[in-house]
LUMLONU-397364 format. One record per atom (N, C-alpha, C): residue in one letter; chain; atom name; x, y, z. Coordinates in steps of 0.1 Angstrom, whole numbers. Layout:
BEGIN
resn=A	chain=A	name=CA	east=X	north=Y	up=Z
...
END
This chain:
BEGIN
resn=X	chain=A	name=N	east=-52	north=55	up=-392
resn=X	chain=A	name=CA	east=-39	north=62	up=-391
resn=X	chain=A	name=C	east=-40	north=74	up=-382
resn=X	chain=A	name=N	east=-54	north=82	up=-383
resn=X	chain=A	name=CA	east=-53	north=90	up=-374
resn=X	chain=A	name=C	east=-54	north=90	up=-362
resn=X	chain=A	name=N	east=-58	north=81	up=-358
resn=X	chain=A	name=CA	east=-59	north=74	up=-342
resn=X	chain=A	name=C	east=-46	north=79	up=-335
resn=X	chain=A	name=N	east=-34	north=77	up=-340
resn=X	chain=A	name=CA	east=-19	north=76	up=-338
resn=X	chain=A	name=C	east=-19	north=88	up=-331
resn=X	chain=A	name=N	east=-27	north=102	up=-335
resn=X	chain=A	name=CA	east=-21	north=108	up=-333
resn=X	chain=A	name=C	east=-28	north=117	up=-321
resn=X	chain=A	name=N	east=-33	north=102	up=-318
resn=X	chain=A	name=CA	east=-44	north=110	up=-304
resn=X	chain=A	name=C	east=-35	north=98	up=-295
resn=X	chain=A	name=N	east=-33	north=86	up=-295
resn=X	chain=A	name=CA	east=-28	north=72	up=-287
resn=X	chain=A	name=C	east=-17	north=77	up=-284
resn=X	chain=A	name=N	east=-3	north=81	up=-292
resn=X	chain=A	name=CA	east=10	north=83	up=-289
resn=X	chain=A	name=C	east=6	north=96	up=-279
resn=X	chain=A	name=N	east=4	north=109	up=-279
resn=X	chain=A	name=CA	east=4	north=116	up=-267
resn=X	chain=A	name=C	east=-2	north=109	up=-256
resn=X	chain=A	name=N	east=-13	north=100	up=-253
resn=X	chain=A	name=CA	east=-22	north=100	up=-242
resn=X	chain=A	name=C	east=-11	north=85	up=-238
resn=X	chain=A	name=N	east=-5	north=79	up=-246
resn=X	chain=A	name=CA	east=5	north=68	up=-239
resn=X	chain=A	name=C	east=17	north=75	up=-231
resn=X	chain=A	name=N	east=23	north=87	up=-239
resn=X	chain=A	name=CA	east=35	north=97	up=-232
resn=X	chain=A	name=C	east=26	north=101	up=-222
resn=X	chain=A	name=N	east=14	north=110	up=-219
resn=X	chain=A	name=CA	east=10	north=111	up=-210
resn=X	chain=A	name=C	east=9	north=107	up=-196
resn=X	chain=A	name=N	east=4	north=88	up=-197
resn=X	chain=A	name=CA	east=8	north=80	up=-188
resn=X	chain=A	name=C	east=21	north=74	up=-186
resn=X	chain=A	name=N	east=28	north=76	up=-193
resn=X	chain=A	name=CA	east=43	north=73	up=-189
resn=X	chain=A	name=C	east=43	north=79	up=-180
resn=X	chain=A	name=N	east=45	north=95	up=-181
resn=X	chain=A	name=CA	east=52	north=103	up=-171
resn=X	chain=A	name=C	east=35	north=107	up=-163
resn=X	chain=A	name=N	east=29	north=104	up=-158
resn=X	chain=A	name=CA	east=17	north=97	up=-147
resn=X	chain=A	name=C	east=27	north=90	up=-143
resn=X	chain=A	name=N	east=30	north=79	up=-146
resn=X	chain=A	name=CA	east=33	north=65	up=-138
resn=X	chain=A	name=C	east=44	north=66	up=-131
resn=X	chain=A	name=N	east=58	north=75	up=-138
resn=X	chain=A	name=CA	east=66	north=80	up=-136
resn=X	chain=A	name=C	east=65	north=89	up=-121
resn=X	chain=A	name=N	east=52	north=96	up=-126
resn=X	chain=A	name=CA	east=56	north=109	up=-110
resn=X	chain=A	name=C	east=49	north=103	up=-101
resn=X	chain=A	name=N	east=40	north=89	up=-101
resn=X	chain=A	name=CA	east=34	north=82	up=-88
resn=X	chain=A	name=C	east=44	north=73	up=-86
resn=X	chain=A	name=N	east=54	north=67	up=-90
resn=X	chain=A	name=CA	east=65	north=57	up=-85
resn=X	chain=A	name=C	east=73	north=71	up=-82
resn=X	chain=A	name=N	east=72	north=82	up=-86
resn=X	chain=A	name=CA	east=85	north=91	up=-75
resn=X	chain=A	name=C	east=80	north=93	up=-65
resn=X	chain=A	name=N	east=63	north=94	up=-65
resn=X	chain=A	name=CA	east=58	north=99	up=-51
resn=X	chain=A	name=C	east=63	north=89	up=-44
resn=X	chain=A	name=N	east=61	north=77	up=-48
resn=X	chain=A	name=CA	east=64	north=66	up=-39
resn=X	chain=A	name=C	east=72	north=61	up=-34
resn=X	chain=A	name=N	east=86	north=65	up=-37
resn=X	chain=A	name=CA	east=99	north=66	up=-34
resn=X	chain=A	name=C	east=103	north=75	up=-23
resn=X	chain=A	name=N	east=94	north=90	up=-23
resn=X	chain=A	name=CA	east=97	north=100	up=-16
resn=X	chain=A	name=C	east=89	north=100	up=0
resn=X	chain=A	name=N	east=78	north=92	up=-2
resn=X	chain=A	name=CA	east=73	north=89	up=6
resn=X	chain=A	name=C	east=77	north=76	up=16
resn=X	chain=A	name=N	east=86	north=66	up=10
resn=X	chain=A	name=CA	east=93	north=57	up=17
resn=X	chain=A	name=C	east=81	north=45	up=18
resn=X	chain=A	name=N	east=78	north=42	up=9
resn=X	chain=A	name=CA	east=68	north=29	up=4
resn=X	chain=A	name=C	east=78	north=18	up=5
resn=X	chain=A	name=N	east=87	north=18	up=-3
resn=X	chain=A	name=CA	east=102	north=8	up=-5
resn=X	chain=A	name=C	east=113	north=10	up=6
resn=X	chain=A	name=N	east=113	north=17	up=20
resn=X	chain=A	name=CA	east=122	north=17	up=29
resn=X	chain=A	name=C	east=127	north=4	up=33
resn=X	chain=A	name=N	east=118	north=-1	up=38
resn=X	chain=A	name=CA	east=118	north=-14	up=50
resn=X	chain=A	name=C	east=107	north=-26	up=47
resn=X	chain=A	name=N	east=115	north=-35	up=34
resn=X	chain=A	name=CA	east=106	north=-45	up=30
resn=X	chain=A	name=C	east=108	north=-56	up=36
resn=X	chain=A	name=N	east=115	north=-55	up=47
resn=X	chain=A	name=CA	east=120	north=-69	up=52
resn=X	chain=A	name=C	east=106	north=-65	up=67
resn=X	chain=A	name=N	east=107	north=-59	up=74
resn=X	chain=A	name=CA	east=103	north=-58	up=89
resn=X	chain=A	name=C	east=89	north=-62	up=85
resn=X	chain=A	name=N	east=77	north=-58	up=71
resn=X	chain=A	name=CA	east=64	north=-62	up=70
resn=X	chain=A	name=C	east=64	north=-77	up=69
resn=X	chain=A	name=N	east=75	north=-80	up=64
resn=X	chain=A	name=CA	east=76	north=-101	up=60
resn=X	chain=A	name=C	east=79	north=-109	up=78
resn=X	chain=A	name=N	east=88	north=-102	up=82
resn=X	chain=A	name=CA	east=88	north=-106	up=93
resn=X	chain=A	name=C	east=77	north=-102	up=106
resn=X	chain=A	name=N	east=73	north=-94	up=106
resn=X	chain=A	name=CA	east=63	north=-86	up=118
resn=X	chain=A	name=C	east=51	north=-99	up=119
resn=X	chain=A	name=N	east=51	north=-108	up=110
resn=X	chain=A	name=CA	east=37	north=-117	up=107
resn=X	chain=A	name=C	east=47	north=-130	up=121
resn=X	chain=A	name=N	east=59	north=-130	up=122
resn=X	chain=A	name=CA	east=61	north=-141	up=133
resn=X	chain=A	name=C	east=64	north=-140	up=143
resn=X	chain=A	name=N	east=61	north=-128	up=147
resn=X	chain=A	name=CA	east=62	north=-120	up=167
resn=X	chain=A	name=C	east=48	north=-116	up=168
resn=X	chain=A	name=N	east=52	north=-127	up=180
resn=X	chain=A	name=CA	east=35	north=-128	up=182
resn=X	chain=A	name=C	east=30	north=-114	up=193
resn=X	chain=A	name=N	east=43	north=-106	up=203
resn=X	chain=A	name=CA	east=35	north=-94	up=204
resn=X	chain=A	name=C	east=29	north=-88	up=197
resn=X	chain=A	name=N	east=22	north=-76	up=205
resn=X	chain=A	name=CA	east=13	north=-64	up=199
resn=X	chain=A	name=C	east=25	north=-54	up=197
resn=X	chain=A	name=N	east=37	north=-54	up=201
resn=X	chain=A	name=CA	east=47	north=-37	up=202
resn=X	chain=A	name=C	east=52	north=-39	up=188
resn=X	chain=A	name=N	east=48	north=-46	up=178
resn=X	chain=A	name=CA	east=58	north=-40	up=162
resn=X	chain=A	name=C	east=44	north=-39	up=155
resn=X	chain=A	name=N	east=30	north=-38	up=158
resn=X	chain=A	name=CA	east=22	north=-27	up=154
resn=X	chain=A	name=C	east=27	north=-8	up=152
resn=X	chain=A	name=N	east=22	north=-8	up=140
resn=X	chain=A	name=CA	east=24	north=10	up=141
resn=X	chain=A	name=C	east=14	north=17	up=149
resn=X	chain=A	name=N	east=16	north=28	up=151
resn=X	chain=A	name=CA	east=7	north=36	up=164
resn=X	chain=A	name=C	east=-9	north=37	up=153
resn=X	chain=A	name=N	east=-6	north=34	up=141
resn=X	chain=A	name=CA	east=-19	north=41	up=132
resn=X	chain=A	name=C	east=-29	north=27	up=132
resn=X	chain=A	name=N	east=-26	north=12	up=136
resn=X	chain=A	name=CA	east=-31	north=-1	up=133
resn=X	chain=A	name=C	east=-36	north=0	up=147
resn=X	chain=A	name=N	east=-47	north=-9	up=145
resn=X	chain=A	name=CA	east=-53	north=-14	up=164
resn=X	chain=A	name=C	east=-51	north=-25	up=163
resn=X	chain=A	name=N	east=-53	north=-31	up=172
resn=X	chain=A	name=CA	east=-51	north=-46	up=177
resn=X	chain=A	name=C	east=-60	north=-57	up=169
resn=X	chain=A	name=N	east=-55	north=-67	up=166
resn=X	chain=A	name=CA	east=-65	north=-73	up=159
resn=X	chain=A	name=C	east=-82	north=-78	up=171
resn=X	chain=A	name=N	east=-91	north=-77	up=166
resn=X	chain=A	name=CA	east=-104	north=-80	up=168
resn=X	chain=A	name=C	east=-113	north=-96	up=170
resn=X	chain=A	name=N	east=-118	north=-100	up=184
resn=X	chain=A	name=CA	east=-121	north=-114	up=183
resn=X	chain=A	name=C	east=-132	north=-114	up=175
resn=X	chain=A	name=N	east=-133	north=-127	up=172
resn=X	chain=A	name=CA	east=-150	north=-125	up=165
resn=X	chain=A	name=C	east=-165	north=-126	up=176
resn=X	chain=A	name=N	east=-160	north=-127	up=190
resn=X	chain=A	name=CA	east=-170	north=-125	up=202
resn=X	chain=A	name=C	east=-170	north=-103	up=198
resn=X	chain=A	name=N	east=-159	north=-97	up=197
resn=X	chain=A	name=CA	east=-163	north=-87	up=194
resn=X	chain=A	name=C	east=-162	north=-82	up=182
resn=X	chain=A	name=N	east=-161	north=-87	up=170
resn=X	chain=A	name=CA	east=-170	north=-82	up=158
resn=X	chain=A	name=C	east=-185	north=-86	up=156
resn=X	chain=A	name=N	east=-190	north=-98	up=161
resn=X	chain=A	name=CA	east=-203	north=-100	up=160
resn=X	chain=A	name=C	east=-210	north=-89	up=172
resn=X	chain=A	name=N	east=-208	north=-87	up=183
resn=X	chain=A	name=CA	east=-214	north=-77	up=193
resn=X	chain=A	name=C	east=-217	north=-86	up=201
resn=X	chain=A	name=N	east=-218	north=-97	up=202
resn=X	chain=A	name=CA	east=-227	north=-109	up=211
resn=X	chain=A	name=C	east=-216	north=-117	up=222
resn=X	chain=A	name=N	east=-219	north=-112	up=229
resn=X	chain=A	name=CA	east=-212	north=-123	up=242
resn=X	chain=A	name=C	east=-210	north=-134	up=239
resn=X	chain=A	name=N	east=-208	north=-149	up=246
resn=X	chain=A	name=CA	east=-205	north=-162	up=245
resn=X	chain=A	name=C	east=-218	north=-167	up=259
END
């Protein structure tokens, strides 16, 4: 029974943890634009990359070895 009285604070605790990382995440615009990541996978340009991604990589240059 005394357990209770260490569990109920440390569970409120992470409530409002979880609480202020889903607000970060809201504030930060995580949930803006969930459609453009689903679609970006069937335009086969490089221009709906963000400036922060590089181009994807062959495997002639991940290995380091010519052909």
């Amino acid at each position: 029974m005394e357990v209770l009285y260490l569990l109920i604070p440390m569970s409120v605790l992470l409530v409002f943890g979880l609480m202020a990382l889903f607000r970060w995440a809201l504030d930060a615009g995580q949930f803006d634009d969930l459609e453009r990541e689903g679609e970006r996978i069937l335009v086969e340009d490089l221009a709906g990359l963000d400036e922060d991604q590089a181009a994807p990589r062959t495997r002639v240059e991940q290995s380091g070895t010519a052909p």
